[in-house]
LUMROMAR-291866 format. One record per atom (N, C-alpha, C, CB): x, y, z; residue number from 1; chain. Coordinates in steps of 0.05 Angstrom, whole numbers. Atoms other than C-alpha are relative to their C-alpha. Last residue first. Glycine has a CB too. Layout:
# LUMROMAR-291866
+--------+--------+--------+-----+-------+
!     xx !     yy !     zz !  nr ! kette !
+--------+--------+--------+-----+-------+
!      X !      Y !      Z ! NUM !     A !
...
+--------+--------+--------+-----+-------+
END
This chain:
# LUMROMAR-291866
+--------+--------+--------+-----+-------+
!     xx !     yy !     zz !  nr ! kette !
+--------+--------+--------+-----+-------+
!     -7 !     21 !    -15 !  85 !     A !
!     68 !    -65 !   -297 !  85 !     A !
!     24 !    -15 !    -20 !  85 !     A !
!    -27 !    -19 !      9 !  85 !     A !
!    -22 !     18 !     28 !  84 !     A !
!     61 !      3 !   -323 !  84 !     A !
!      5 !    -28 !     18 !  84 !     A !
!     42 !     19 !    -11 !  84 !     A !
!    -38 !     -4 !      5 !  83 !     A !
!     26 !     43 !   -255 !  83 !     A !
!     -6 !    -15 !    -18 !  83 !     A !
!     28 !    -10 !     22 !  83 !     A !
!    -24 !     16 !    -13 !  82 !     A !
!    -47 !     54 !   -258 !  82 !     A !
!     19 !     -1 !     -7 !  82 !     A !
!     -1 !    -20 !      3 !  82 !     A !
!     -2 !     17 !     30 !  81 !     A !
!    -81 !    119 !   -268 !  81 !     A !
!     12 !    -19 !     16 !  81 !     A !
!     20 !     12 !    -29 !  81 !     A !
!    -28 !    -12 !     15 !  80 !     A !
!   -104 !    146 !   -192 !  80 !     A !
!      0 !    -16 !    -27 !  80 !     A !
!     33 !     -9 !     20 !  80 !     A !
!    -10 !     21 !     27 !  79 !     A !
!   -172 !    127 !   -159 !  79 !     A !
!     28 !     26 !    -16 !  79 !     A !
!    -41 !     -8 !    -33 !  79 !     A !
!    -16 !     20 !      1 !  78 !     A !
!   -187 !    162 !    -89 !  78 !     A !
!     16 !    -21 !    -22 !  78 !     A !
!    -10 !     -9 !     11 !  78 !     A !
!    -18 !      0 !    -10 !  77 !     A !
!   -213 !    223 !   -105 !  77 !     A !
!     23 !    -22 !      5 !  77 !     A !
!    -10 !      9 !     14 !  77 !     A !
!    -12 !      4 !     28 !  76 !     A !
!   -268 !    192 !   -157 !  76 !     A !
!     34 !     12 !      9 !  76 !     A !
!    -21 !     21 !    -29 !  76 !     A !
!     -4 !    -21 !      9 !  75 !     A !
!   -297 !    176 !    -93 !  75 !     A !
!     22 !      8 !    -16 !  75 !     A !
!     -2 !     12 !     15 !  75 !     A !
!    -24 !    -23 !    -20 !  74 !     A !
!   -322 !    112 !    -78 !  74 !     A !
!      8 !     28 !    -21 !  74 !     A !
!     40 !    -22 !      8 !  74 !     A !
!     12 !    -32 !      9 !  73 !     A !
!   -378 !     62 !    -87 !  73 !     A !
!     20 !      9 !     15 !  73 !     A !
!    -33 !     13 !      9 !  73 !     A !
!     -1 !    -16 !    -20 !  72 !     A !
!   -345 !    -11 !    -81 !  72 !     A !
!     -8 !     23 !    -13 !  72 !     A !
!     24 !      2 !     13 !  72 !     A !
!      9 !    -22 !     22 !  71 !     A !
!   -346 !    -71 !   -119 !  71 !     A !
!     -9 !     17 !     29 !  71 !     A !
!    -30 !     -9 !    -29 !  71 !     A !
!    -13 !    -21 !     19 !  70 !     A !
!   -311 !   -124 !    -81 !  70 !     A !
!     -3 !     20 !    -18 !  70 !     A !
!     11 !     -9 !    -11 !  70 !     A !
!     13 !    -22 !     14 !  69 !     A !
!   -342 !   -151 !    -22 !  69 !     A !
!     22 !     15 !    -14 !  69 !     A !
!    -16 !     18 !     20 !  69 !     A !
!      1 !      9 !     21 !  68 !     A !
!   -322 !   -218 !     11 !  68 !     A !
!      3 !     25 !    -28 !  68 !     A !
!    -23 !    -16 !      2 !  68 !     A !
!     18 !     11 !      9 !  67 !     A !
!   -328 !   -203 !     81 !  67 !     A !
!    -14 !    -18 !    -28 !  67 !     A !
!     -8 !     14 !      6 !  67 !     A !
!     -5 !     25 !    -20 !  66 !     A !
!   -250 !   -195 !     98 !  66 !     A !
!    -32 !    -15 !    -11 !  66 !     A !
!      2 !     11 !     43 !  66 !     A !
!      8 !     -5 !    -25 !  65 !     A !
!   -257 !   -146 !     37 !  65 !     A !
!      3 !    -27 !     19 !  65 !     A !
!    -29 !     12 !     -1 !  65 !     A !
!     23 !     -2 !    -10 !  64 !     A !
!   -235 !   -169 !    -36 !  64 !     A !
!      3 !     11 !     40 !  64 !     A !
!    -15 !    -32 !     -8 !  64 !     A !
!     -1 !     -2 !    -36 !  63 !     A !
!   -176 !   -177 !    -70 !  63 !     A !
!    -30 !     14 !      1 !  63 !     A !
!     32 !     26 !     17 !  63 !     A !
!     12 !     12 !    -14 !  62 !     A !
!   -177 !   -223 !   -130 !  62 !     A !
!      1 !      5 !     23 !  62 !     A !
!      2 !    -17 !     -2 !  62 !     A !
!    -13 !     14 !    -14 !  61 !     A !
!   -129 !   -187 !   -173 !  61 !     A !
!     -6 !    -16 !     22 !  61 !     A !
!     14 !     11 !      5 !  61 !     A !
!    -28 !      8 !     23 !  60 !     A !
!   -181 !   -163 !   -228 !  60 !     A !
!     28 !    -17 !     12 !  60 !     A !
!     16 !     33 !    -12 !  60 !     A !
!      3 !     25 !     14 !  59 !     A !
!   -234 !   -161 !   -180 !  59 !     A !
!     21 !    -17 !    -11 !  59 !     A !
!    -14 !      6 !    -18 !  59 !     A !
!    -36 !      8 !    -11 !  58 !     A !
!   -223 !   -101 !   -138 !  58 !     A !
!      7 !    -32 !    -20 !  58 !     A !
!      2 !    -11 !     48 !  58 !     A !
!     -3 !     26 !     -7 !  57 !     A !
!   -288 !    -74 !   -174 !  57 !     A !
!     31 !     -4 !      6 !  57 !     A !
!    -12 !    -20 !    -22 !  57 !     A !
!    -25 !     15 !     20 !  56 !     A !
!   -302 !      2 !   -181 !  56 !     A !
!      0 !    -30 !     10 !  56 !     A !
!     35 !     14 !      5 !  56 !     A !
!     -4 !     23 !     -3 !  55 !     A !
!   -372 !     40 !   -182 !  55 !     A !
!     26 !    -15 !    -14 !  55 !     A !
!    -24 !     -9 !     -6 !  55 !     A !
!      1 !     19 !     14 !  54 !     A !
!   -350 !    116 !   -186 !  54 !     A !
!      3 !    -36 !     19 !  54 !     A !
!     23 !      9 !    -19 !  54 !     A !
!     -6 !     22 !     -8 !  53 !     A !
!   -375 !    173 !   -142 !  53 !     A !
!     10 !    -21 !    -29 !  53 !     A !
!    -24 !     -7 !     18 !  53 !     A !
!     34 !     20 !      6 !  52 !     A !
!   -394 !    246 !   -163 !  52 !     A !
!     30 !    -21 !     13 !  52 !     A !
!    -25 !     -7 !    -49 !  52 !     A !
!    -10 !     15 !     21 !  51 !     A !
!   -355 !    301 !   -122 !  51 !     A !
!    -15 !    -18 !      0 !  51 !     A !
!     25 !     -7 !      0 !  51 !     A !
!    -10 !     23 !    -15 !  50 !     A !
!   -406 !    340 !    -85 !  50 !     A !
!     11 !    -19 !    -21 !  50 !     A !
!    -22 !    -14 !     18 !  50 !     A !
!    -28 !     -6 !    -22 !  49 !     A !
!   -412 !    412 !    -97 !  49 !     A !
!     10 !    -29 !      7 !  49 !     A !
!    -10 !     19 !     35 !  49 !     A !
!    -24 !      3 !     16 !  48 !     A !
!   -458 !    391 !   -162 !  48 !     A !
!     29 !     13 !     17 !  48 !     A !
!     -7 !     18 !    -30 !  48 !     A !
!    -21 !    -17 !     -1 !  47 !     A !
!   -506 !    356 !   -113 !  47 !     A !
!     23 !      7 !    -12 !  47 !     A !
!      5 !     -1 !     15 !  47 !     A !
!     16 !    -31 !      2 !  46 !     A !
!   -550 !    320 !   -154 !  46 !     A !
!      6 !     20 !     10 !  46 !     A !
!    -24 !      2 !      8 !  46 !     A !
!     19 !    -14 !    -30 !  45 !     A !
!   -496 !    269 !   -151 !  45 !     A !
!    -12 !     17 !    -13 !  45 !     A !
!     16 !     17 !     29 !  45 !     A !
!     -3 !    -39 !     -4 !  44 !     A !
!   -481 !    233 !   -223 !  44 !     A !
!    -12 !      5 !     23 !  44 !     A !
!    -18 !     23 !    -24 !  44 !     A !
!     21 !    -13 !     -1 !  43 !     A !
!   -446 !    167 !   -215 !  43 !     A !
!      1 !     13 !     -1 !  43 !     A !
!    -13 !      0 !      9 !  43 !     A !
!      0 !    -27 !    -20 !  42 !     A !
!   -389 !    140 !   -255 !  42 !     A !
!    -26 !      2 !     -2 !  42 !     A !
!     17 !     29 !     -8 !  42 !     A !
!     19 !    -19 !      3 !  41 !     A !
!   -390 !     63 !   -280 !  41 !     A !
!      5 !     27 !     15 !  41 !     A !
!    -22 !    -11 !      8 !  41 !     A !
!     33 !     15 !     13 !  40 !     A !
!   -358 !     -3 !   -277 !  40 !     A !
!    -16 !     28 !    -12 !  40 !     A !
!    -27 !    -18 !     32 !  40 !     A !
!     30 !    -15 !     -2 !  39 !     A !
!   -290 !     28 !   -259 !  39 !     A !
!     -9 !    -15 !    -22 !  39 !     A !
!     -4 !     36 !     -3 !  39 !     A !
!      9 !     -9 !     19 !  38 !     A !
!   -230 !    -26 !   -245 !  38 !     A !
!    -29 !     12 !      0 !  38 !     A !
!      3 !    -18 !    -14 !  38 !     A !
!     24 !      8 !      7 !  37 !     A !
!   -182 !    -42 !   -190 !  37 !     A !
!    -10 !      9 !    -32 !  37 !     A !
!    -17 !     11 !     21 !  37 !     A !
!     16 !     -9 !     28 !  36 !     A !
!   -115 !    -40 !   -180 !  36 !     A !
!    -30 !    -10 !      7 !  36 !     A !
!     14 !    -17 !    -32 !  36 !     A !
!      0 !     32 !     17 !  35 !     A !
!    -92 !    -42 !   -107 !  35 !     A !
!     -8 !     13 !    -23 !  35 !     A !
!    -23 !    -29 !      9 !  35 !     A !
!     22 !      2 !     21 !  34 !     A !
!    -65 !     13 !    -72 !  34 !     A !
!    -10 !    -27 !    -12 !  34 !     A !
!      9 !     15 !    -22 !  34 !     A !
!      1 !     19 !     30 !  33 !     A !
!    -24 !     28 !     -8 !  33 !     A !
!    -22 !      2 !    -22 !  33 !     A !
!     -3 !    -29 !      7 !  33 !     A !
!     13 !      2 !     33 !  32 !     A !
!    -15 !     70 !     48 !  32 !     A !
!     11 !    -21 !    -13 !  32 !     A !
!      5 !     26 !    -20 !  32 !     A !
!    -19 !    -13 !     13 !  31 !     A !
!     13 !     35 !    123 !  31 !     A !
!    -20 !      5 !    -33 !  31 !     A !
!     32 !    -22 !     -1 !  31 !     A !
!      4 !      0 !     45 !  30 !     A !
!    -30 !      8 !    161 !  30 !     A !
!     24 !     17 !      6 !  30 !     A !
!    -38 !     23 !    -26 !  30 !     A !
!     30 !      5 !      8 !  29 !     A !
!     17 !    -16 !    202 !  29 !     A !
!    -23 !     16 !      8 !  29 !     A !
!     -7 !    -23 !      8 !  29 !     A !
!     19 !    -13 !    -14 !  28 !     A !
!     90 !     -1 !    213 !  28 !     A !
!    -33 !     -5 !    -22 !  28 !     A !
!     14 !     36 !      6 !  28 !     A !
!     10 !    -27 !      5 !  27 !     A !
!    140 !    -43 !    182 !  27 !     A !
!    -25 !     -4 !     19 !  27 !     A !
!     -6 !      9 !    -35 !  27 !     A !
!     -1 !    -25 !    -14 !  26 !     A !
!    185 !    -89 !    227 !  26 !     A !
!    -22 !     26 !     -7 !  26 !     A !
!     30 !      8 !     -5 !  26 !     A !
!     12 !      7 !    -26 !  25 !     A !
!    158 !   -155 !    204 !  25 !     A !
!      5 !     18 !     19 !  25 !     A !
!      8 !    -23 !     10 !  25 !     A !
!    -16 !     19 !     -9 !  24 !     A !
!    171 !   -143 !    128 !  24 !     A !
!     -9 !      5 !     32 !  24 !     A !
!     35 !      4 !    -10 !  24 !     A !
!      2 !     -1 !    -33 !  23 !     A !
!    133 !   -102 !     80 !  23 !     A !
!     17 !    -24 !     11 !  23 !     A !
!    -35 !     -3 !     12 !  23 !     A !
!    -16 !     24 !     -9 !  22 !     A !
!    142 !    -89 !      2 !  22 !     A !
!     -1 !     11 !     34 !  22 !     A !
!     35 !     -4 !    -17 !  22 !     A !
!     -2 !    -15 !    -15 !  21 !     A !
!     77 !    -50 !    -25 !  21 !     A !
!     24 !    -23 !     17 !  21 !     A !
!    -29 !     11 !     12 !  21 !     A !
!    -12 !    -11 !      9 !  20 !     A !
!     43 !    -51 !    -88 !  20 !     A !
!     17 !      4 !     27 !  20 !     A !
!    -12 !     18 !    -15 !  20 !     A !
!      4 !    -25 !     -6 !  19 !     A !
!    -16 !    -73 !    -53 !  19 !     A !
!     26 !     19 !     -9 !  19 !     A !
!     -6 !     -1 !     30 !  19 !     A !
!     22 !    -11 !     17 !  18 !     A !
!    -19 !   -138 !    -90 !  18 !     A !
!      0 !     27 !      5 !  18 !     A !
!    -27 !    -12 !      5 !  18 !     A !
!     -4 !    -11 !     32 !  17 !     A !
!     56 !   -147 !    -61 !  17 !     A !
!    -27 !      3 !    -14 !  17 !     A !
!     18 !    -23 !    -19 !  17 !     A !
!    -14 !    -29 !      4 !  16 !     A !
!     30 !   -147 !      4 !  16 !     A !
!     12 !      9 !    -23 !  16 !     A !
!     21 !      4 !     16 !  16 !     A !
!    -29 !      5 !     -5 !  15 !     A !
!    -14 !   -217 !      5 !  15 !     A !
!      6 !     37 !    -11 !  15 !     A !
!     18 !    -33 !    -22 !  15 !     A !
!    -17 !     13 !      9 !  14 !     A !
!    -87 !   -197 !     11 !  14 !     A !
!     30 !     -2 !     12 !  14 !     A !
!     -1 !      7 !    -22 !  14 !     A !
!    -19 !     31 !    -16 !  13 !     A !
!   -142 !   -167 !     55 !  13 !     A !
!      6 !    -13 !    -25 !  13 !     A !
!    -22 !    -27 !     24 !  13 !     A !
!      1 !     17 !     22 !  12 !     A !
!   -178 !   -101 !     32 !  12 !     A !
!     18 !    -28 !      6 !  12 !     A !
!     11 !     16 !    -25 !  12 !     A !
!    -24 !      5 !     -9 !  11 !     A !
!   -204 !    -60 !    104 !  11 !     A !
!      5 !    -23 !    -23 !  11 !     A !
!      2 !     -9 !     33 !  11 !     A !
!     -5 !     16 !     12 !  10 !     A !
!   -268 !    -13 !     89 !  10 !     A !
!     34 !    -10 !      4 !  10 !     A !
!    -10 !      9 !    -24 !  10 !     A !
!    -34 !     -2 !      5 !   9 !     A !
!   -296 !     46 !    121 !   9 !     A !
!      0 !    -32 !     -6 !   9 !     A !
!     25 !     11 !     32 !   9 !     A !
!     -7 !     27 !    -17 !   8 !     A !
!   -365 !     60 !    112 !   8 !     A !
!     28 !    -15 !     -5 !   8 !     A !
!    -22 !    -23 !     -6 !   8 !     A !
!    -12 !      3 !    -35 !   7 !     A !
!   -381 !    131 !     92 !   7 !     A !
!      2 !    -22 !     19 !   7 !     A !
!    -15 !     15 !     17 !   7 !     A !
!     23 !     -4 !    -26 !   6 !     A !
!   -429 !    125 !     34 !   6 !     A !
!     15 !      8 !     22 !   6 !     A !
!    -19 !    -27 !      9 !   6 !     A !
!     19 !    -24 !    -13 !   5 !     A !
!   -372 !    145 !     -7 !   5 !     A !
!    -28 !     -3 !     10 !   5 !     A !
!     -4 !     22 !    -19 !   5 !     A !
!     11 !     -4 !     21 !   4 !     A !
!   -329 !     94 !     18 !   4 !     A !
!    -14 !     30 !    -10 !   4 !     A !
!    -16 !    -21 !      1 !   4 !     A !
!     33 !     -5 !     -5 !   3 !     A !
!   -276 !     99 !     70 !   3 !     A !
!    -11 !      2 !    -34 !   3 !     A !
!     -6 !     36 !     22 !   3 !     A !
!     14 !    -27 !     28 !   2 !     A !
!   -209 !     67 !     57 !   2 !     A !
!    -34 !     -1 !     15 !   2 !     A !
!     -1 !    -17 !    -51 !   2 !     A !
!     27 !     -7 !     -7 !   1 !     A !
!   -166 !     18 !     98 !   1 !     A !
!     -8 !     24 !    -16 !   1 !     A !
!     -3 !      5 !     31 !   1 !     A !
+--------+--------+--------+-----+-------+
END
């Protein structure tokens, strides 16, 4: 789960290896994880106290939201480089 930056939390639904993340029927849930995605775009806030946002898509490994939704406004906090596959 992840909040956006509008502030609407978000839950990404796949198999566990997309999330980088080996589970089995004892682990504890949530548990962190990541998926890859990809930035479309950085926005600029007019507030310069407020980190800006980037539009990213989950696309690339076909994870999406329970609703469908994969491009997401979020905060440039949350995106890391990706691992070497």
């Amino acid at each position: 789960m992840f909040t956006d930056a509008q502030g609407r939390a978000w839950s990404l639904v796949d198999k566990a290896p997309i999330f980088g993340r080996d589970l089995d029927p004892e682990s504890a849930l949530p548990t962190p994880a990541a998926v890859r995605c990809v930035v479309k775009e950085f926005r600029d806030m007019p507030d310069a106290s407020s980190v800006s946002p980037a539009l990213v898509s989950t696309e690339p490994d076909g994870v999406a939201a329970e609703d469908g939704t994969a491009v997401f406004l979020v905060s440039v906090d949350l995106l890391s480089p990706a691992a070497s596959r």
